[in-house]
N, C-alpha and C positions, 0 to 999 in steps of 0.2 A: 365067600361069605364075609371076610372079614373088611373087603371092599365096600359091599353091600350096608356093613355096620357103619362103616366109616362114611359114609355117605348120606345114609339116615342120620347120623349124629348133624353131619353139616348141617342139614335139612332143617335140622330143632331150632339149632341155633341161629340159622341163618333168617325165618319166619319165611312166610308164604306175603308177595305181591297182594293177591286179589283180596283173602277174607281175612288175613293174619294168622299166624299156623296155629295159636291159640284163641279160646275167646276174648274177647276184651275183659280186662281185669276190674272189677267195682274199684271205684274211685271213693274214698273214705270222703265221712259229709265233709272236713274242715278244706278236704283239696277239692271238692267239685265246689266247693262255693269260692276260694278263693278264684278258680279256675274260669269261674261263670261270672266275676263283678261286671266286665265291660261285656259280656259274649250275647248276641243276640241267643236269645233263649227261647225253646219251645215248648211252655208251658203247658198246651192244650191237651184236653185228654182225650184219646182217641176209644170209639169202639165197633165193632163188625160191620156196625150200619151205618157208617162213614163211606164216602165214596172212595177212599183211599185202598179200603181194605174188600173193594168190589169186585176189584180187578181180578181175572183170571186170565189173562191177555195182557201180553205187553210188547210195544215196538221200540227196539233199542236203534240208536241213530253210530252208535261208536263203533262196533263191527258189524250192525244191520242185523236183521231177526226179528219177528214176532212170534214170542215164546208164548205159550198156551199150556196151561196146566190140564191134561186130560183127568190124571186121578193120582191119590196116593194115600198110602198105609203106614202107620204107625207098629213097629216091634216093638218089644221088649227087650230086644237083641241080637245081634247079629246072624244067629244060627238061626233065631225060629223065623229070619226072612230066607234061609234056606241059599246063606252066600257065605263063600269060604273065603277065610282071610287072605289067603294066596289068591283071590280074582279083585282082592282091593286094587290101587293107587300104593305109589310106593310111602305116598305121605300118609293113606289108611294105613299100613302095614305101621307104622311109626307110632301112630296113633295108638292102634289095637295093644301094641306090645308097651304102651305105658299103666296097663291093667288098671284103670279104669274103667267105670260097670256104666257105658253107654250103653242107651237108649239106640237105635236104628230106626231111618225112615226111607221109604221107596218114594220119589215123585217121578210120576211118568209125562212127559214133557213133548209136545212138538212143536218144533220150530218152523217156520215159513219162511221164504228166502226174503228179504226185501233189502234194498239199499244201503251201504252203510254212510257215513258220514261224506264220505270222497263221490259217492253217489257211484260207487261200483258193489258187486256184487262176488263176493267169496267161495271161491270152492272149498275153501275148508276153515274152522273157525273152532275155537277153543269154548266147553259147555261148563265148564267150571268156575262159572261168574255168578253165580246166587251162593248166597247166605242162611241161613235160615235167623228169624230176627222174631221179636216175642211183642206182642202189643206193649207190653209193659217196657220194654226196654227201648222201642219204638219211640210211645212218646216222653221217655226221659231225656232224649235225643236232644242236642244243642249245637249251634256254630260256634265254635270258639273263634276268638279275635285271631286274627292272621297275621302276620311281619308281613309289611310293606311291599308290595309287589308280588305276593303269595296268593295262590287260591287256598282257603279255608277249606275243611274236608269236613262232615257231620261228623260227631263225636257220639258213638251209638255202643253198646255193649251189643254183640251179636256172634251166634254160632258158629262154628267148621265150616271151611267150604266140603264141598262132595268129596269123599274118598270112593266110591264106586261110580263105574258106569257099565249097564250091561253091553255098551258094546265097544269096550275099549281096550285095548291088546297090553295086557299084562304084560309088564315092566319092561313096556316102554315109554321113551321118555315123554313123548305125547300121548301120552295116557288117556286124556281127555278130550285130545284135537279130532272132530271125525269132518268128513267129505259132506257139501252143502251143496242140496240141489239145485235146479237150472229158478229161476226169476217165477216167485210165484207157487212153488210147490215143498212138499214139506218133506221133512224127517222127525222121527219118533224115536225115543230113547227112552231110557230109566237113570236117574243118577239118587244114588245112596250118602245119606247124611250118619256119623252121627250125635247125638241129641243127648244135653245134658236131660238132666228130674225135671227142669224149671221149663226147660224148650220141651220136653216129650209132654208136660200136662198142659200147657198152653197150645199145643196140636188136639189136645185130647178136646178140650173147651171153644174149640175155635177162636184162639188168639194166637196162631203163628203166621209169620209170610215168609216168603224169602227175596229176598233184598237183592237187587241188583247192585253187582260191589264195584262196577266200574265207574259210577254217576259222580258227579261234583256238585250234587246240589245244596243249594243255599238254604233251603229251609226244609224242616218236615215234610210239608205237603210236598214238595218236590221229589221226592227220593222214588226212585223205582220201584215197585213190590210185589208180587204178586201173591195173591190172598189166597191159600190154602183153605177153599171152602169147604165145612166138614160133608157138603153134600156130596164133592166129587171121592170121597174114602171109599176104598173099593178092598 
């Protein structure tokens, strides 16, 4: 146990690679404007009926995949999606135990195998690359200016990556890694977020996506996402 503790502590402090172990922190107005003088900025306002936020389908080129939202549900909280904290992510469990009153969301997902960048194709691949991201926080979204020979990353406020997936083998350390079938055929999953007041009522209005966290794109319309249609809520 006390390994366990000492390891979740790492965990906190050390942040998560993909979506950062926390949300992105608001930026007070005096630092986002000093922040934003020279930064291309994406001032546009975005809503549903944009082609951006269409998508229910998306083909990633970095580890390969066309991810397809089949459907998903919005809790109140963790117990009334009817999942125990012990079948989280050791990073849910970290979470959970900072007693904070999240919100919980189920999206049910299948994936199609297709080529990744190297133009091969993966027997197994990591599902823990979406975000969940809020229109409003979407289009506050900006490139900051970059140091010299740097690629720029979007500077976006956005939610947890997944602490569940229904079929991922508790505590272990590929939590999230599962087996990718033969060229052309799919796998089906479920992966559990969860969701500040600000993201769980922007699911509720249909204004959420979830962000593909591995992209480098240069501008808003760029950025991966797929649109959480409130038609597919099941």
């Amino acid at each position: 146990m006390k390994s366990r503790i000492r390891f979740l502590v790492v965990m906190l402090s050390a942040g998560a690679f993909l979506c950062a172990c926390e949300e992105g922190k608001p930026l007070n107005l005096s630092e986002k404007e000093k922040k934003t003088e020279d930064a291309d900025l994406s001032t546009d306002k975005y809503s549903s009926d944009d082609e951006l936020f269409q998508r229910d389908s998306l083909q990633v080129q970095y580890q390969g995949g066309t991810y397809h939202v089949d459907s998903w549900k919005l809790y109140d909280n963790l117990a009334e999606a009817n999942i125990s904290i012990d079948s989280l992510s050791d990073y849910g469990v970290m979470l959970s135990e900072t007693g904070k009153d999240f919100k919980f969301m189920l999206v049910k997902i299948s994936r199609t195998s297709t080529a990744d960048y190297e133009g091969d194709f993966p027997d197994q691949a990591y599902v823990n690359i979406f975000c969940p991201v809020t229109l409003k926080n979407l289009s506050a979204a900006y490139l900051p200016e970059a140091e010299p020979d740097m690629v720029s990353r979007i500077d976006m406020e956005h939610g947890y990556e997944p602490v569940y997936l229904d079929i991922g083998e508790i505590g272990a350390s590929n939590y999230f890694e599962i087996s990718i079938p033969p060229e052309g055929e799919s796998v089906t999953y479920s992966l559990g977020f969860f969701l500040s007041e600000e993201e769980y009522l922007a699911g509720k209005n249909g204004e959420l996506c979830l962000w593909y966290s591995m992209d480098e794109a240069q501008s808003v319309e760029d950025l991966q996402v797929l649109f959480l249609s409130p038609e597919l809520i099941r």
